[in-house]
C-alpha positions as CSV (number, residue, x, y, z in Angstrom):
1,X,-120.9,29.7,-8.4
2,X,-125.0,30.7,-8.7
3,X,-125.3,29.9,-5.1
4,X,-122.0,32.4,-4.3
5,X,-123.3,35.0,-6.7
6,X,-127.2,35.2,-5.0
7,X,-125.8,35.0,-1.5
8,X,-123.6,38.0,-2.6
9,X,-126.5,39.8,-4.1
10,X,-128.7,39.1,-1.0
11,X,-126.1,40.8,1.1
12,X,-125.9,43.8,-1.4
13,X,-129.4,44.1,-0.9
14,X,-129.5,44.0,2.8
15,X,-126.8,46.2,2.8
16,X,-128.7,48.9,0.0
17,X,-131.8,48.2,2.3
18,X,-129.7,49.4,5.6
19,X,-128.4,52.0,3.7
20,X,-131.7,53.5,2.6
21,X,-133.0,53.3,6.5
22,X,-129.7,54.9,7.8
23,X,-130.1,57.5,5.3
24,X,-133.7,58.1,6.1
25,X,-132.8,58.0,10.2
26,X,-130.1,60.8,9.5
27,X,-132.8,62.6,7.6
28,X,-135.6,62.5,10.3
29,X,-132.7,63.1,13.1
30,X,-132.0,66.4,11.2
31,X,-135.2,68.2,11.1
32,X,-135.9,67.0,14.6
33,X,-132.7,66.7,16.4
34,X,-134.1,68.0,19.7
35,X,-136.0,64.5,20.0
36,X,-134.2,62.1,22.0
37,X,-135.6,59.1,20.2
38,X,-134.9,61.1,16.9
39,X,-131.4,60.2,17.9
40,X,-131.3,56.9,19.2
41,X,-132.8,55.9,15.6
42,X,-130.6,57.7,13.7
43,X,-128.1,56.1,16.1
44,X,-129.3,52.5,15.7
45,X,-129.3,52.6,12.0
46,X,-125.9,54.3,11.8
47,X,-124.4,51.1,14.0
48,X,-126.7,48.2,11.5
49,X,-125.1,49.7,8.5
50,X,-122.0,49.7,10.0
51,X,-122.0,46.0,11.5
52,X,-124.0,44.9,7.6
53,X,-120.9,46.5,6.0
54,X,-118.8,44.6,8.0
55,X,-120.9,40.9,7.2
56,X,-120.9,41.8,3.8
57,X,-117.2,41.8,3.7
58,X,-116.3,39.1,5.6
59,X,-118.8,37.2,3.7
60,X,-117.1,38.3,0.4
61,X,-114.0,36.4,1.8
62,X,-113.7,32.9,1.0
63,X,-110.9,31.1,2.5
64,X,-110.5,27.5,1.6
65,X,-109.1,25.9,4.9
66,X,-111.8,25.1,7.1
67,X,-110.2,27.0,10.1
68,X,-110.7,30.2,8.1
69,X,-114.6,29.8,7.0
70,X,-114.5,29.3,11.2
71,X,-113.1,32.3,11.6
72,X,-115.5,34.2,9.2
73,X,-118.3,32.9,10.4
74,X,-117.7,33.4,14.6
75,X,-116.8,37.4,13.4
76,X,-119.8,37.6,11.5
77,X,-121.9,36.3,14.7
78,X,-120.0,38.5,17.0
79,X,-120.2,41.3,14.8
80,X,-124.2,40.7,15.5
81,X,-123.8,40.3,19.2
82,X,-121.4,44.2,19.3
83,X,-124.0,46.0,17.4
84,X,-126.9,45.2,19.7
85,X,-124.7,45.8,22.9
86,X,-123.2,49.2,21.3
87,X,-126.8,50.1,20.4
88,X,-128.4,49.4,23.8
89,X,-125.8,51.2,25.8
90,X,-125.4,54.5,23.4
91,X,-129.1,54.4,23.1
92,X,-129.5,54.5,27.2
93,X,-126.9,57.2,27.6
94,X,-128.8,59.0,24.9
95,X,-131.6,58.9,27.1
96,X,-129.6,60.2,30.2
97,X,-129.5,56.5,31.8
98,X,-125.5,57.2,33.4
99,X,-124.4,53.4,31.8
100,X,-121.2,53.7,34.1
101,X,-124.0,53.1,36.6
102,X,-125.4,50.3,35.5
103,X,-121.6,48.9,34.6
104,X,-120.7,49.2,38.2
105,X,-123.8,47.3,39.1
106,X,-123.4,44.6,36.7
107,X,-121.8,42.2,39.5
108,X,-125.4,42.0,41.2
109,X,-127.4,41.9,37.6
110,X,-125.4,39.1,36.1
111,X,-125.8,37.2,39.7
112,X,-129.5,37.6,38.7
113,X,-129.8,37.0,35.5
114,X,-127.3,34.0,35.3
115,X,-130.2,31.7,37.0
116,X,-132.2,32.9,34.2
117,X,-129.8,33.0,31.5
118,X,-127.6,30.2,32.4
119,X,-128.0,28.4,29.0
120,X,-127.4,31.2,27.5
121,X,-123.7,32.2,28.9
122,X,-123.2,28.3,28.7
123,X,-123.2,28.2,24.8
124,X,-121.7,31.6,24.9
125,X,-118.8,30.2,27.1
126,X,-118.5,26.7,24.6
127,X,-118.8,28.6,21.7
128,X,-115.5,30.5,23.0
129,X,-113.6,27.2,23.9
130,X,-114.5,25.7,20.7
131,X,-113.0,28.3,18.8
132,X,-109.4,27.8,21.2
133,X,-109.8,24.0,21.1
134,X,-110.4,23.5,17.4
135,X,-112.6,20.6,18.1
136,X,-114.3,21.5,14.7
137,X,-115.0,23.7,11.7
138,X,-117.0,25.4,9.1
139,X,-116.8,22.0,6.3
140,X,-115.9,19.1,8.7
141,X,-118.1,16.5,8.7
142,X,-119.3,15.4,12.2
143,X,-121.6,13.7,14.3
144,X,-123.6,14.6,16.9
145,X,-126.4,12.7,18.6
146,X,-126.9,10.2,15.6
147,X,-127.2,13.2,13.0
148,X,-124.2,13.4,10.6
149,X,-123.6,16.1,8.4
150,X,-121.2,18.9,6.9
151,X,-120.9,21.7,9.5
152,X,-122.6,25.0,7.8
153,X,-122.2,27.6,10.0
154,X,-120.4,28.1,13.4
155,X,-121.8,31.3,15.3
156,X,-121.3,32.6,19.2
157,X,-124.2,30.8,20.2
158,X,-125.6,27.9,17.8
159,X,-123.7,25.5,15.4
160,X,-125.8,24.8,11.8
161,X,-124.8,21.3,10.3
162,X,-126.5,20.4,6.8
163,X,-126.9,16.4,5.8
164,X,-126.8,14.3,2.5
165,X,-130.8,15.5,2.2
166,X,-130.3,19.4,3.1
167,X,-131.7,19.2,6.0
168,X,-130.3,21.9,8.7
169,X,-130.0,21.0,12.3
170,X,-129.2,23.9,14.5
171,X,-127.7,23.0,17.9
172,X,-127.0,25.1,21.0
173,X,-123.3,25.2,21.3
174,X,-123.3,24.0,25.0
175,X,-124.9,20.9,23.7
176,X,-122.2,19.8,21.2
177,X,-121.2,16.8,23.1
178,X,-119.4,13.3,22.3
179,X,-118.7,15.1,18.4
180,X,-117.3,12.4,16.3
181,X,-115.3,14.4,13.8
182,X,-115.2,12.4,10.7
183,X,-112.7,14.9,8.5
184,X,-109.9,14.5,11.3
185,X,-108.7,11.2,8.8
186,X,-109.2,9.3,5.9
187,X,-112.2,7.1,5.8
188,X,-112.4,3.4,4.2
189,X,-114.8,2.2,2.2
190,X,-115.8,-1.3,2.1
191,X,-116.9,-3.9,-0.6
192,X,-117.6,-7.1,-1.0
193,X,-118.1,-9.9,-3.7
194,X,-118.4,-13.7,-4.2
195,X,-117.1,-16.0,-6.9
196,X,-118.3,-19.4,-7.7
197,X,-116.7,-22.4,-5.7
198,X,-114.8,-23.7,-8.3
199,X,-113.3,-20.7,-9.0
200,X,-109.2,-21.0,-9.4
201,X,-108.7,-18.6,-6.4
202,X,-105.1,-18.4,-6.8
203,X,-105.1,-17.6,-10.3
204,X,-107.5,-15.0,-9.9
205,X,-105.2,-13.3,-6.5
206,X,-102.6,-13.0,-8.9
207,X,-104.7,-11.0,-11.3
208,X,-106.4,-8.8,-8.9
209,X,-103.0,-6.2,-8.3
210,X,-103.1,-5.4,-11.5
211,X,-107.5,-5.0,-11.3
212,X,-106.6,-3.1,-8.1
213,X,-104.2,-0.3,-9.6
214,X,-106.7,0.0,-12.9
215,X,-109.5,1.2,-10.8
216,X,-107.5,3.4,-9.1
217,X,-106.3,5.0,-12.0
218,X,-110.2,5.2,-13.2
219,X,-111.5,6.5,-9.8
220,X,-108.2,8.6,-8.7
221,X,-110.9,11.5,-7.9
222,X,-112.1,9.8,-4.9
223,X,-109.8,7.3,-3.7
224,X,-106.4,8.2,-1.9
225,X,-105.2,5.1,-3.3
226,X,-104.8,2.1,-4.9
227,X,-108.1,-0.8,-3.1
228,X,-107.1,-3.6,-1.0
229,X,-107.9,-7.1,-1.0
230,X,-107.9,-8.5,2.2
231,X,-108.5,-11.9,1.4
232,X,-111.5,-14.6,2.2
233,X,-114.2,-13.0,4.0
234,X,-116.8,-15.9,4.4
235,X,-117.7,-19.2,2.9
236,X,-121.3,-18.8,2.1
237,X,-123.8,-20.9,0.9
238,X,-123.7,-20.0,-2.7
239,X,-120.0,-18.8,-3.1
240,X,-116.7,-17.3,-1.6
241,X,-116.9,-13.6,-0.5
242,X,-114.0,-12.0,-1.3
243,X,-113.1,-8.3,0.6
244,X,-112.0,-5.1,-0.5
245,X,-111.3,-1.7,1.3
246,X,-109.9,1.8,-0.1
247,X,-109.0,4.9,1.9
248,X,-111.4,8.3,0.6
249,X,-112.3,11.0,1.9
250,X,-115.2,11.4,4.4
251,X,-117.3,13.0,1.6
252,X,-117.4,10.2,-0.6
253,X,-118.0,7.6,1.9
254,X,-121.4,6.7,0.1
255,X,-120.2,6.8,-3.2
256,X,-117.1,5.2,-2.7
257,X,-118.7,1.9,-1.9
258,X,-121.2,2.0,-5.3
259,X,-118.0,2.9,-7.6
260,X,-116.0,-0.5,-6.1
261,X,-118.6,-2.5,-5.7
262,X,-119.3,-1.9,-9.8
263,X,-115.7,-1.7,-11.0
264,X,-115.2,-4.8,-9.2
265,X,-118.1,-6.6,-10.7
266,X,-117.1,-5.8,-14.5
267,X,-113.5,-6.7,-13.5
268,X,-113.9,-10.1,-12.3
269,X,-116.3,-10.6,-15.6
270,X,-113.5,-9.2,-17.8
271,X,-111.4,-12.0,-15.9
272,X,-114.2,-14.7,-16.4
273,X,-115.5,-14.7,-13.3
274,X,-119.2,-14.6,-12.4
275,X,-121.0,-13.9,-9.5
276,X,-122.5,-16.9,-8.0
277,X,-126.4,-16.7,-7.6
278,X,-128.5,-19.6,-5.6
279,X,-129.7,-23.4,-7.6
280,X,-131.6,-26.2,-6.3
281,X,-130.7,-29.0,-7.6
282,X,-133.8,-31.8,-7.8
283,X,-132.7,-35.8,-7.6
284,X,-136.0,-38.1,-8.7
285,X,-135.5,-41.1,-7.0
């Protein structure tokens, strides 16, 4: 709630800040009107107050499927990408530059400039498909290029995804290959513990149900359901190794794992069974 309540006062600020500029454009624009650049600043500030009113009330909207934090954020980016076209073309026209010119010319421009530019119109052009495509959105967690994390931001051109430590990595949309998108379905989680050898094991699988469904109930929050015991994993050296998986969610997959791992361990105690630890046994002959 702080975090929505200083991003909210940021954007008031930018948007007072705008404000003050447009109002001072207008101002200058007045007294000299007969100044061409007079204009085009009066102009320009007119169209970034505009285009921050605009990101200031998408921003305000908080939709809590990921599709529509998506949708937000690609509107805010293109609102971006409108106000600098819009200013650039009313500013030229301001300065008698006939922009119906340059329009019909544009065929032989964008020939150039695509050679130049051609990363550019690539993550343009991906960042379009994505949004058709729904490979991924604003709050899925994904994976690209061995870097995991919760997508932050989705814009025109760049895609922000935030890990477990905060760190942002900002990738070019053309780039967003091979995703692996780990919100599509549930995630397991895995754990693992051994009991002694002489251990009844049949005695205690007909206790671990009911062990099962009680850490459920305890850890509902995180797990979808009830854990699963899937039997013998290995004969070790020191004990049995018994395994356990439970469907969660993508978020929790680190957590998940620690909660198990120390329900189980107080469970099996509260059934008499310890965890086996290494002995050597010395014979004197």
């Amino acid at each position: 709630m702080n975090i929505e309540k200083k991003s909210v006062g940021s954007a008031l600020i930018r948007l007072g800040v705008s404000l003050a500029v447009c109002a001072a454009a207008v101002l200058i624009a007045h007294f000299a009107w007969d100044h061409a650049v007079m204009r085009v600043i009066a102009m320009g500030a007119g169209v970034i107050f505009c285009a921050s009113l605009v990101i200031l009330l998408l921003g305000m909207l908080k939709p809590k499927a990921h599709r529509g934090r998506t949708l937000v954020t690609l509107l805010s980016s293109l609102v971006r990408y409108v106000a600098a076209l819009v200013i650039l073309c009313w500013g030229l026209s301001m300065f008698g530059v006939d922009v119906n010119t340059i329009v019909a010319s544009v065929g032989v421009v964008a020939l150039i400039v695509g050679f130049g530019a051609e990363s550019l119109i690539a993550d343009l052009v991906t960042g379009i498909f994505m949004l058709f495509e729904n490979q991924y959105n604003v709050g899925d967690i994904v994976e690209v290029n061995g870097f995991r994390g919760t997508v932050k931001d989705i814009g025109i051109r760049t895609t922000s995804i935030v890990d477990t430590g905060k760190n942002v990595k900002i990738v070019n949309n053309s780039d967003m290959k091979n995703i692996l998108n780990r919100s599509d379905n549930a995630s397991i989680a895995v754990a693992t513990i051994d009991i002694p050898y002489p251990t009844d094991l049949e005695g205690l699988e007909k206790q671990i149900p009911t062990l099962m469904e009680e850490i459920y109930r305890n850890h509902s929050d995180i797990m979808l359901s009830a854990p699963r015991y899937l039997g013998v994993q290995e004969l070790g050296a020191s004990g049995i190794t018994l395994k356990f998986i439970v469907e969660i969610e993508e978020a929790d997959i680190f957590s998940a794992p620690r909660v198990l791992n120390h329900d189980l361990l107080l469970g099996f105690r509260r059934l008499g069974v310890e965890c086996p630890y290494p002995q050597l046994d010395i014979h004197n002959c």
